[in-house]
N, C-alpha and C positions, 0 to 999 in steps of 0.2 A: 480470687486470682484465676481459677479456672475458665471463670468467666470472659476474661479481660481479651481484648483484639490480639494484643500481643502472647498472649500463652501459647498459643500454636507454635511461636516461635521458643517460648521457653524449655516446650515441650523436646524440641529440636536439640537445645542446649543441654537438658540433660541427659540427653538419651546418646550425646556425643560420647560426654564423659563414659557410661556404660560401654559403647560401641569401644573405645579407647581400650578400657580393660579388657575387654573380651578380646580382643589381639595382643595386648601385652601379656597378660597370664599365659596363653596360649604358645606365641613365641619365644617368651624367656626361656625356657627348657631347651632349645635347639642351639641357644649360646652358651649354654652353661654345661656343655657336657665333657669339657675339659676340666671343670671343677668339679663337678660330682663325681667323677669318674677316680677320684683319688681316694673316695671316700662309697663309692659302691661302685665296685668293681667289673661288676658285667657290665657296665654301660663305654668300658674300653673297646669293648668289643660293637664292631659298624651293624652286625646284623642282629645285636637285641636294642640299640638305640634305633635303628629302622623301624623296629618292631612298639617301642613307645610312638613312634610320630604314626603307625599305623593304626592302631588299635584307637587313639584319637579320631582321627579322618572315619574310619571303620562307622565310630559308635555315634560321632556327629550325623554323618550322609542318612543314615540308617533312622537316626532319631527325626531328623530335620521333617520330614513329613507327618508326624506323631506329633510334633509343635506346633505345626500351621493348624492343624484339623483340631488341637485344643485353646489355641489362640482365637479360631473363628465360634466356639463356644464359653470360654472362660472368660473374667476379668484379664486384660491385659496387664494393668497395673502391677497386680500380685503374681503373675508368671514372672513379670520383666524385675521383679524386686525379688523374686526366691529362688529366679536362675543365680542372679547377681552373687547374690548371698551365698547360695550352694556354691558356686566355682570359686570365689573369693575364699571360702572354708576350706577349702580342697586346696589351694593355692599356700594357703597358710599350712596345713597340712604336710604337702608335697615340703616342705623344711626340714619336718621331722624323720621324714622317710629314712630309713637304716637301710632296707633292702631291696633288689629289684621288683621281685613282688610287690612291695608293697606301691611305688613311684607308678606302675604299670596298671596296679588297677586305679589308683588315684586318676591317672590321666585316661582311663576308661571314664568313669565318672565325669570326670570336667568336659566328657563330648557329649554325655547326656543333659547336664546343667546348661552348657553354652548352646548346646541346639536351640535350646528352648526361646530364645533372644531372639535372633533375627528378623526371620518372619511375624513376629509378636510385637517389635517395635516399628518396623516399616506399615506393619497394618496400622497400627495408632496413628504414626505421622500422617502415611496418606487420609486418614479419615480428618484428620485435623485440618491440612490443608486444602484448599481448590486448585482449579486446573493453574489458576495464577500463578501459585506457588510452589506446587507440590513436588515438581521436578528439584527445584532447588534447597528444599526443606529435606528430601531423601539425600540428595549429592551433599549437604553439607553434614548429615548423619553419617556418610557411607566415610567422609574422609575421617570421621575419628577411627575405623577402622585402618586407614592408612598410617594414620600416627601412631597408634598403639605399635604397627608391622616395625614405625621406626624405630621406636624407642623399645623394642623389647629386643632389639640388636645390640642394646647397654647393657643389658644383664649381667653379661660377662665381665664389664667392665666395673660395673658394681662390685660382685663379686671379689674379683681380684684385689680389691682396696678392706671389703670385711669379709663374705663368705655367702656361699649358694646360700647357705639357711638363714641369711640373713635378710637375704633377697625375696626368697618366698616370703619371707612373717611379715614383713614391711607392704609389698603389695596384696599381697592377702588381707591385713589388718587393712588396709584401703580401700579396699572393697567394701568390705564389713560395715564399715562407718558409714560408705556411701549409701547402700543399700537401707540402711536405718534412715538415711539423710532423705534418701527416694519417696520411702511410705508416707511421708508428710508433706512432699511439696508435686507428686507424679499422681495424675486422676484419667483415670480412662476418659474416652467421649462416648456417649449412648449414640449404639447403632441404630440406625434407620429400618425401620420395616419395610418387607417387600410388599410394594403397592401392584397389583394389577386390576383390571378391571372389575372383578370380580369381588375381591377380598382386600384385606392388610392383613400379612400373616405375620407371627414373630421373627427374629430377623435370623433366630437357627433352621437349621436342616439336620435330617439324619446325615450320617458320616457317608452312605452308602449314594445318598441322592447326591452330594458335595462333590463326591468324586467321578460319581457318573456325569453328574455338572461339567466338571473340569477336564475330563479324559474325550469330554463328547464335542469339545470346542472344539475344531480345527485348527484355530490360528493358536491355539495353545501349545501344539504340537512343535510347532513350527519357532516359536517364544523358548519352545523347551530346548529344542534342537541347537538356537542360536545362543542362550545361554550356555549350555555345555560346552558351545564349540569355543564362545569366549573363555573357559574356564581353562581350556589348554592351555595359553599362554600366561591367563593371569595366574595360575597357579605354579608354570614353569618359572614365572619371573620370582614370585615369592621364594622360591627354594631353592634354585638354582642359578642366580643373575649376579650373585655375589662372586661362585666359580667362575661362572662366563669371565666377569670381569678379572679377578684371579689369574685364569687361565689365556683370555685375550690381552691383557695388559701385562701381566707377568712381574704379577704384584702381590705381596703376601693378602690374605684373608684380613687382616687387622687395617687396612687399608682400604680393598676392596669390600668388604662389606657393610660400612657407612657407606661410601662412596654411590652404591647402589641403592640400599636402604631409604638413604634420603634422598636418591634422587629421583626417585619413583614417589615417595610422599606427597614432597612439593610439588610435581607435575603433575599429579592426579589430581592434588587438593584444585589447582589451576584448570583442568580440565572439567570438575565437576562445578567451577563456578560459570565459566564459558556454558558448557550443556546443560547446568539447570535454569541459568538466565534466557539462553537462548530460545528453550523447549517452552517451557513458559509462557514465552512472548507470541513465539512462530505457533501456537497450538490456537493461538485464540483465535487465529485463521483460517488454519491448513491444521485439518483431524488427521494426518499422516506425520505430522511435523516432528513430535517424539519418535518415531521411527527414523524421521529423515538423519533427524539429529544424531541419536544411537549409531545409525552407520556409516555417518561419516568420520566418526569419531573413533570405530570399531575398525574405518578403513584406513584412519592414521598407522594404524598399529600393524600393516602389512607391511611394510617400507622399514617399519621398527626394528620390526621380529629378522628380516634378510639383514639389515646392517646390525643388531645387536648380536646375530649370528658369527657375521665374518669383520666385524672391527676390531684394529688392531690399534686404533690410537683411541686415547681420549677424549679428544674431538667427536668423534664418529662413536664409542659407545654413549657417552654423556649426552651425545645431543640424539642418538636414536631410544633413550631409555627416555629421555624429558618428554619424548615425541609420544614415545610408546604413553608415558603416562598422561598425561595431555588427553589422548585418544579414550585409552582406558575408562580415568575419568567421566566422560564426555557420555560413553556406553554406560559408565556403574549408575550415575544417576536416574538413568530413566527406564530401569529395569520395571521396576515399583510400578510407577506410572504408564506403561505402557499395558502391565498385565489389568490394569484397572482400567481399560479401553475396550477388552477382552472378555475380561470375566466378572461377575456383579460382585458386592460388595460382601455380601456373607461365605462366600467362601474364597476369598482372598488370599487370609493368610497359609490357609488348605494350599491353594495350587501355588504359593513363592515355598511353601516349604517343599514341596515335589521338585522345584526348579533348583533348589539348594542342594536337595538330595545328590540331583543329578548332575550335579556341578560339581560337589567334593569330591565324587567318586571320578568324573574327567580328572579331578586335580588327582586323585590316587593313582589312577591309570597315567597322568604324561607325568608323574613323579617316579616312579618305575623306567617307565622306557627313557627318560633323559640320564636318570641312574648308569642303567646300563648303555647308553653313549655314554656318558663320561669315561667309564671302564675301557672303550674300545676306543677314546679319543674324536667322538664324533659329534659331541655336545652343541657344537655351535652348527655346525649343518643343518643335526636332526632340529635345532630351536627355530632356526630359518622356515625351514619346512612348514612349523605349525600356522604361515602365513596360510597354506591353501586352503584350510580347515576353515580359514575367519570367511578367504573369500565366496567360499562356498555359502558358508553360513547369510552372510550378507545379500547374496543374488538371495536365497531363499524367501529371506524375511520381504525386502522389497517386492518381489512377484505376489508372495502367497498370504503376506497376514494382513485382515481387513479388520483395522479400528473400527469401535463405535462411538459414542458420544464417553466421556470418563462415567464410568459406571459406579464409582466410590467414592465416599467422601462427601464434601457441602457441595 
């Protein structure tokens, strides 16, 4: 089966399902904190359930580059089957939890397990696919992370019908099985050695040359810079787009937060089929074309970000959130593929976890300051605002990052 033309795509398929979990484990806990909270008590309280979705973010950003740098030397397979496992166990775990302590280091834990993924699978796929495909084989991995973001907005809904701990043991036990189901049908691809004129070396590096590798790029900088900058919004919309909506339609949360939830899934999942068909196509041409693509896509989301700010109907949030994600999309797909224009294949997944790193920690930082707008009533202004951030970003990448031929992969 390994073998076969179409595994590259299988590979895709299952590494959805994976990508699915790893947002739904992660999300469930932020809808369920009116059910736990009956039954562990400090989590009533806004500034130590703050402090679970931090120590999260904290232990993910932190680890995210410690994943890339052992995914560019390890078996992939067996990282991407023993994250699964460990956070799926932790998931099931988090059921039992009696006390704050213990829920807070559990969700320490699942930011170490789940780092370990990302970087780890998008290196697989991109090796698995060509420039043909490869934009569209990441975009259709990236959206099981949008579904997971939806569906783990039921939690609570679950819950209310049997109970948090029922919730945890059910997806956790889900994991668990997948994860066993993984080690039997998920096989890495043997990397390619570095050919130069001289030699073929094996396809590692020390840790120290990798990063001297990736920090001595230019256009890495620049890759670095515009992912962060993307990371303001898309992590202002994860957390905060529900209130927006809430707050600009003046509709309870039980309404507002599908509302949002899903309407951000389905325009991403649509934007990442538009941007990775497109990028794909336009790249066999034009070696800029993954960039072109990425910002125009990044540039939907300026227009978004001012109307999802200050809309007050329906109309006008709904179709600037479709917009927004549309765009999103468009950007999340050819993140992958563009670093693989940049930077050679053996340390790959080294510089997307660097770019992760830096990315959680933007989502940490506009998670805080849209915090406190909300407190002062200023949520939908300060959200608008994060438009100048994209455009900046955008002139940049266009002026200053120079593709080369896809440096990874067949």
């Amino acid at each position: 089966m390994k073998n076969t033309k179409t595994y590259p795509w299988i590979v895709v398929g299952l590494l959805w399902v994976v990508a699915l979990l790893n947002y739904l484990d992660r999300q469930m806990l932020s809808t369920m904190q009116e059910s736990m909270k009956m039954d562990i008590t400090e989590l009533a309280v806004g500034e130590n359930f703050g402090r679970l979705m931090g120590i999260f973010l904290l232990i993910y950003g932190l680890m995210s580059p410690v994943a890339g740098i052992l995914a560019d030397r390890l078996n992939r397979k067996w990282m991407i089957v023993g994250s699964l496992f460990v956070w799926s166990a932790v998931t099931y775990g988090m059921g039992y939890a009696t006390t704050f302590d213990q829920v807070y280091w559990l969700r320490a834990l699942m930011g170490v397990s789940e780092a370990l993924y990302l970087a780890t699978a998008l290196s697989m796929i991109a090796d698995y696919h060509t420039s043909k495909s490869r934009s569209l084989a990441v975009g259709i991995h990236m959206s099981g992370l949008y579904a997971g973001q939806a569906l783990g907005g039921f939690g609570a809904t679950i819950a209310s019908n049997y109970s948090w701990h029922t919730v945890f043991h059910w997806f956790g036990i889900a994991g668990i099985v997948y994860a066993i189901f993984l080690a039997f049908t998920l096989f890495d691809i043997e990397r390619k050695p570095v050919v130069t004129q001289q030699t073929t070396t094996a396809p590692k590096s020390t840790m120290l040359q990798a990063l001297t590798l990736v920090f001595g790029t230019f256009s890495f900088w620049i890759l670095l810079f515009y992912f962060m900058a993307s990371s303001f919004p898309g992590w202002g919309t994860k957390n905060w787009l529900p209130t927006l909506f809430a707050t600009n339609l003046n509709v309870d949360m039980a309404t507002a937060g599908p509302m949002a939830t899903i309407s951000i899934a389905i325009s991403s999942f649509l934007g990442v089929l538009i941007g990775g068909t497109l990028s794909d196509r336009w790249v066999q041409t034009n070696i800029k074309a993954r960039i072109y693509t990425s910002t125009i896509g990044l540039g939907l989301t300026i227009p978004a970000l001012i109307l999802i700010g200050f809309g007050h109907s329906y109309a006008a949030m709904i179709g600037a959130t479709l917009l927004f994600g549309i765009g999103y999309g468009m950007f999340d797909t050819n993140n992958m593929p563009i670093l693989c224009q940049i930077i050679p294949q053996q340390q790959r997944a080294t510089a997307y976890g660097i770019m992760n790193m830096g990315g959680v920690f933007s989502g940490y930082a506009v998670t805080l300051m849209l915090g406190t707008s909300t407190d002062t009533g200023n949520l939908g202004a300060d959200f608008s605002k994060l438009s100048i951030i994209i455009l900046v970003a955008i002139v940049l990448m266009l002026l200053f990052l120079k593709p080369k031929r896809e440096l990874c992969g067949n």
